[in-house]
C-alpha positions in Angstrom: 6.3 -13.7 20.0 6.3 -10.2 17.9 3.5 -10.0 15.4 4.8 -9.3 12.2 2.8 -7.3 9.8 2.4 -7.4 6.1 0.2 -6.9 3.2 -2.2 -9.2 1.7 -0.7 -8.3 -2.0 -2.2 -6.0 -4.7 -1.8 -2.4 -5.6 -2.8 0.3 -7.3 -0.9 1.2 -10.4 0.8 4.5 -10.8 -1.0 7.3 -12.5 1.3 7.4 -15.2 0.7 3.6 -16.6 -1.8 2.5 -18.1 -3.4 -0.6 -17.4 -3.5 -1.6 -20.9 0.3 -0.6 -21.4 1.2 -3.2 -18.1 -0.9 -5.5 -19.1 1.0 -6.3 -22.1 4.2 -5.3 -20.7 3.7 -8.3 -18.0 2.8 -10.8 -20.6 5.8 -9.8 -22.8 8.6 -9.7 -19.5 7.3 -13.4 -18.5 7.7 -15.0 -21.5 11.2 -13.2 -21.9 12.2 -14.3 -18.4 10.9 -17.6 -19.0 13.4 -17.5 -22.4 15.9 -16.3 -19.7 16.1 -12.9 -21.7 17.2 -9.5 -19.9 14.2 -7.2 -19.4 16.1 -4.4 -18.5 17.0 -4.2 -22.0 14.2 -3.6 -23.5 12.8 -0.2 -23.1 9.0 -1.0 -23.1 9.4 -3.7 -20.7 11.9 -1.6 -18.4 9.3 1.2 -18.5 6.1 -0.8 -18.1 6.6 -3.5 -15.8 10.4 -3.7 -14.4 10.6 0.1 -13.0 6.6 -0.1 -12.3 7.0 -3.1 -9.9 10.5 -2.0 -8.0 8.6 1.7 -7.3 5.9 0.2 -6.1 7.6 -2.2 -4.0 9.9 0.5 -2.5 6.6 2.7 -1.7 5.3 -0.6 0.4 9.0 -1.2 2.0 8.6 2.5 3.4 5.1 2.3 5.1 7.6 0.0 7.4 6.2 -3.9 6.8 7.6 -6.4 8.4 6.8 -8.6 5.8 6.2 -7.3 2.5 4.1 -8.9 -0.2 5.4 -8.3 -4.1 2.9 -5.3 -5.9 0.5 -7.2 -7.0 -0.9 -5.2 -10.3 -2.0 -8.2 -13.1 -5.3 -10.0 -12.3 -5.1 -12.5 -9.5 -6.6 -15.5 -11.3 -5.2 -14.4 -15.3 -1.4 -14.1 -13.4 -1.6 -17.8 -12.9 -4.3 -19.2 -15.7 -2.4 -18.2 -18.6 0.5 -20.1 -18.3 -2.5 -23.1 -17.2 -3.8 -22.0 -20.6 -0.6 -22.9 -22.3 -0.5 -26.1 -20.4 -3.7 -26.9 -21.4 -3.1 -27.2 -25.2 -0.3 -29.6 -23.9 -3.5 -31.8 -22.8 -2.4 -31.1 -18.7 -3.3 -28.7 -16.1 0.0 -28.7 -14.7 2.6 -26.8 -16.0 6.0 -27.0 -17.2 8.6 -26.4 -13.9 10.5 -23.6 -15.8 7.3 -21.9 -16.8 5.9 -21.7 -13.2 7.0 -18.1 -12.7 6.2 -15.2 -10.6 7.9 -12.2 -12.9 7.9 -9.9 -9.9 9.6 -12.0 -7.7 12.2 -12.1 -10.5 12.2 -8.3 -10.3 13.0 -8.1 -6.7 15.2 -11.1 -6.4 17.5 -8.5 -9.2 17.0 -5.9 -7.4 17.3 -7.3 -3.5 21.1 -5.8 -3.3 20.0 -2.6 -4.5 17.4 -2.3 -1.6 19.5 -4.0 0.7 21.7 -0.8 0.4 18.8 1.8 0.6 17.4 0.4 3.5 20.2 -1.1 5.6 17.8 -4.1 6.2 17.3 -7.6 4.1 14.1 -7.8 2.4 11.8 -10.2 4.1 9.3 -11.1 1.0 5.8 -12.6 1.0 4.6 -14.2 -2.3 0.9 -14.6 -2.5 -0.1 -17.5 -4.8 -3.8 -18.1 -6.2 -4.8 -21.2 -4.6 -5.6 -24.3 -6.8 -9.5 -23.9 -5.6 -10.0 -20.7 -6.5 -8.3 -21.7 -10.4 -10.4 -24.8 -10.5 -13.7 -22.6 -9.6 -12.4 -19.8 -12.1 -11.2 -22.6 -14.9 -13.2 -25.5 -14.4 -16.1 -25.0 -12.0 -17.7 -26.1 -9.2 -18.0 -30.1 -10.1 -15.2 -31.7 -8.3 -13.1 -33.7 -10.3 -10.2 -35.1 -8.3 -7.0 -35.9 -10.7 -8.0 -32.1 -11.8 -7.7 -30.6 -8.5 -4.9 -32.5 -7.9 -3.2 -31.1 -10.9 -4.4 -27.2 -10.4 -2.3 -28.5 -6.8 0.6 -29.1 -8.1 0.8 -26.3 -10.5 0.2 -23.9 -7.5 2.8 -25.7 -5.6 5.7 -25.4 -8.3 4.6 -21.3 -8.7 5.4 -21.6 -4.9 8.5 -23.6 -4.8 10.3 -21.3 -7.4 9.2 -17.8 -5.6 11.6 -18.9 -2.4 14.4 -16.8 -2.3 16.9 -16.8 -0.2 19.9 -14.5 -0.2 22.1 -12.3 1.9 19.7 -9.6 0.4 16.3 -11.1 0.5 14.1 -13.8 1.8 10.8 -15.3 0.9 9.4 -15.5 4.6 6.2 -16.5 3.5 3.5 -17.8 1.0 0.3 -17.7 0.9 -2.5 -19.5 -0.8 -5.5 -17.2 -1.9 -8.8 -18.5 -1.3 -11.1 -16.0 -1.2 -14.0 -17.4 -2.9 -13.5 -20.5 -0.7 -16.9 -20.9 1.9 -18.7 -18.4 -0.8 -19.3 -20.6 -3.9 -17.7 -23.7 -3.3 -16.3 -26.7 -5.0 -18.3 -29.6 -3.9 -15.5 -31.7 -2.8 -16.1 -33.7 0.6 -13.1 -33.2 3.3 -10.3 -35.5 2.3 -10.5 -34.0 -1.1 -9.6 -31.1 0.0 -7.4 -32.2 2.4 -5.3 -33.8 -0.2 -5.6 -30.9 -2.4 -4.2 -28.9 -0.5 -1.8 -30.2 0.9 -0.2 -31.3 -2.2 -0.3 -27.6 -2.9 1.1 -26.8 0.5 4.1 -29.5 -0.4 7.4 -27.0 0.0 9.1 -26.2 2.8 11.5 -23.0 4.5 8.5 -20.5 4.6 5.4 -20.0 6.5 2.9 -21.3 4.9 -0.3 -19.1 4.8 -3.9 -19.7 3.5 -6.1 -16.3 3.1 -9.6 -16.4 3.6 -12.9 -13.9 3.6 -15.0 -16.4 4.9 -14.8 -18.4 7.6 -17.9 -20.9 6.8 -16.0 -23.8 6.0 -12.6 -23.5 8.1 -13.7 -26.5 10.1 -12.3 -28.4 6.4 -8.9 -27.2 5.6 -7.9 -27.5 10.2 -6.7 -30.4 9.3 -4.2 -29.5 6.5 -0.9 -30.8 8.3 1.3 -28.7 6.2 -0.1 -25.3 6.8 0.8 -22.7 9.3 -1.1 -19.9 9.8 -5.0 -19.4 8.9 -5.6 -15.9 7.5 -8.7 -13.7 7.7 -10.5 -10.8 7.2 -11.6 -9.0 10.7 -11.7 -4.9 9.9 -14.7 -5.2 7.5 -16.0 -8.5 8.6 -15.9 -8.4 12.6 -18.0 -11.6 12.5 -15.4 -13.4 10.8 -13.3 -14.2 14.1 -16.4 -15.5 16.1 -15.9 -18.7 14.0 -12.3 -19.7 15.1 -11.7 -19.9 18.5 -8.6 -20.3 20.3 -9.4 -24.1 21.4 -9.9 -24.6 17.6 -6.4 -23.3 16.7 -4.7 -25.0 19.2 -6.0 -28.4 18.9 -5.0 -28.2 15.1 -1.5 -26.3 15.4 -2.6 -23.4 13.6 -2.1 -19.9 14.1 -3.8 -16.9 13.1 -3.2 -13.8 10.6 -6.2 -11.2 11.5 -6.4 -8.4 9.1 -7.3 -5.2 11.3 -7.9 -2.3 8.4 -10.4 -1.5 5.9 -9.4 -2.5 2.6 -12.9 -2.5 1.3 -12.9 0.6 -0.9 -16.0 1.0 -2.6 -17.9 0.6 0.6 -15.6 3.2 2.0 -16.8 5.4 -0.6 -20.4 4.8 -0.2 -20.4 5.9 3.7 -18.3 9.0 3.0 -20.7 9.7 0.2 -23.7 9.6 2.6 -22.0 11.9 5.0 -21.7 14.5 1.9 -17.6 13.7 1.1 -18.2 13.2 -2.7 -14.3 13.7 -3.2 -12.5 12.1 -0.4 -8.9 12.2 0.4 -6.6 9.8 1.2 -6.7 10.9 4.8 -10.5 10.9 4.3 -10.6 7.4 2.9 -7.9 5.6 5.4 -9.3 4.7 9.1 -8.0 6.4 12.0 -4.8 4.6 13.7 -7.2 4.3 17.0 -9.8 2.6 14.8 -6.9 0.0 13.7 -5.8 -0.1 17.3 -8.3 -0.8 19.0 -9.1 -3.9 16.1 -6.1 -5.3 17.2 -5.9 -5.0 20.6 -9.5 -7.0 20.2 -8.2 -9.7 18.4 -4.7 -9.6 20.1 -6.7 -10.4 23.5 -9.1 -13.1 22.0 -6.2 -15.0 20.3 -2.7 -14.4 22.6 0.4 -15.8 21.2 -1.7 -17.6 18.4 -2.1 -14.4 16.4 1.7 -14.3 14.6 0.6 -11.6 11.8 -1.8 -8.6 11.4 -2.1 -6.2 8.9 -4.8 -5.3 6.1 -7.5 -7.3 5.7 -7.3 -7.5 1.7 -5.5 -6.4 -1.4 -5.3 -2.1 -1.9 -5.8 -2.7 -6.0 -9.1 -1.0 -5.9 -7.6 1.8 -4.1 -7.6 4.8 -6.7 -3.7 6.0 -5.7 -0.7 4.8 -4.4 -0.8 7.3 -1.9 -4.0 6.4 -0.2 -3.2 2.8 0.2 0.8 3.5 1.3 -1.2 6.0 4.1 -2.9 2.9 5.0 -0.2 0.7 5.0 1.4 3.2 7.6 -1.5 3.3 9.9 -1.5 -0.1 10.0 2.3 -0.6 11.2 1.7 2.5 13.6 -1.3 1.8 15.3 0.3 -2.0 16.2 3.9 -0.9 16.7 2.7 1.7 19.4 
């Protein structure tokens, strides 16, 4: 089997937005898509969201992903917990189907023929969802109250179900549920809790179904989760991380493995150029060498075998200071596992 690689999700904005300016743009195009309103006729929204996610989006499809993940420039938790918000005053956590939207999967499912035609190739997409741990830690805490969690579930799952696409242009290949706090400060929830929670989040089908992780403390708890495919960690930054899931492990619960094999830890980046004198690194500066990458993957390639279906970064590229930088690394990535 070919390992496919793609991106964990976020990226840096382009120089000339502000992060105030998108931030309201995003908040003002969901609530118009929502309304089923055009966004590409309105001028601030086609300037400060539409155009900003379709360029960023093209500048991912050309470092040469396999599977690429929709720019991911609004906060990971407030993407998702403001329309939880608005559920909230409705006396739920789970909210309304039609509201459960990703606006930048709108922007790519409009644009999918355009880049259908630029490319030659259909877009294979992969949506990257909060998971309903991380909200509940974020929105409720760390006390584990079960109808809650079950609700943040199905909340997550109905984000999920309506970011599938499937065209001659584009498909949603896979989602994943983001966990990274998960192992780190945890909910204290016993094993079938979380079992149930997530696979009720996990409940939709015709994707691969992906759960990303920085720690690997507690992967012993979520094996079990019969509706999930592949288990996703970070290696590049965190070679420790794979030393707790074995091959045995994977195979006796069905699971296989994403293994990021890059740096995507920026401000430690920064701090070891600094202490080598490089004050004001470029982007070839900041971005590992492809034989660094390589050799990461050829590591993990030989400890997991066929199990290992996807490599690519370890994390998000948002704290990456230009698109430019985190595109070069992007490339690097594909390079050093294509060759």
């Amino acid at each position: 089997m070919n390992i496919l690689i793609d991106d964990i999700g976020s990226f840096p904005l382009p120089p000339n937005i502000s992060r105030r300016l998108f931030n309201k743009a995003y908040v003002l195009a969901r609530d118009a898509i929502i309304n089923g309103r055009n966004i590409k006729k309105d001028e601030f929204l086609l300037n400060n969201f539409y155009q900003v996610i379709i360029d960023s989006f093209r500048k991912k499809l050309n470092a040469g992903l396999d599977v690429v993940n929709y720019p991911q420039h609004y906060d990971m938790h407030k993407q998702f917990a403001d329309v939880v918000h608005n559920a909230m005053d409705k006396g739920t956590y789970i909210v309304d189907e039609k509201n459960a939207v990703i606006p930048e999967i709108y922007v790519i499912g409009e644009e999918a023929k355009r880049l259908y035609r630029e490319t030659g190739s259909k877009v294979s997409l992969r949506v990257c969802v909060t998971g309903p741990l991380e909200l509940y830690l974020k929105e409720i805490g760390t006390t584990p109250y079960k109808d809650v969690l079950l609700m943040f579930a199905e909340t997550v799952r109905l984000f999920a179900e309506n970011s599938i696409l499937n065209s001659k242009y584009v498909t949603t290949e896979v989602i994943a549920l983001d966990e990274p706090s998960f192992g780190f400060q945890d909910i204290s929830a016993d094993t079938d809790t979380l079992l149930d929670v997530l696979e009720k989040a996990f409940d939709f089908k015709g994707v691969i179904r992906h759960i990303h992780l920085h720690s690997p403390s507690r992967v012993r708890d979520i094996l079990d989760v019969k509706n999930l495919d592949v288990l996703s960690f970070e290696y590049a930054a965190s070679p420790k991380n794979i030393e707790s899931v074995s091959k045995n492990m994977l195979d006796s619960a069905d699971k296989q493995i994403r293994v990021g094999i890059s740096r995507t830890d920026i401000d430690s980046i920064i701090a070891e150029l600094c202490d080598k004198g490089i004050t004001k690194p470029t982007a070839e500066q900041l971005v590992e060498s492809e034989g660094a990458i390589r050799k990461r993957f050829i590591n993990a390639k030989e400890k997991y075998g066929e199990m290992m279906t996807f490599a690519g970064p370890d994390c998000g590229l948002g704290g990456w200071s230009t698109q430019e930088a985190a595109q070069l690394l992007l490339k690097r990535t594909v390079s050093a596992v294509k060759q």
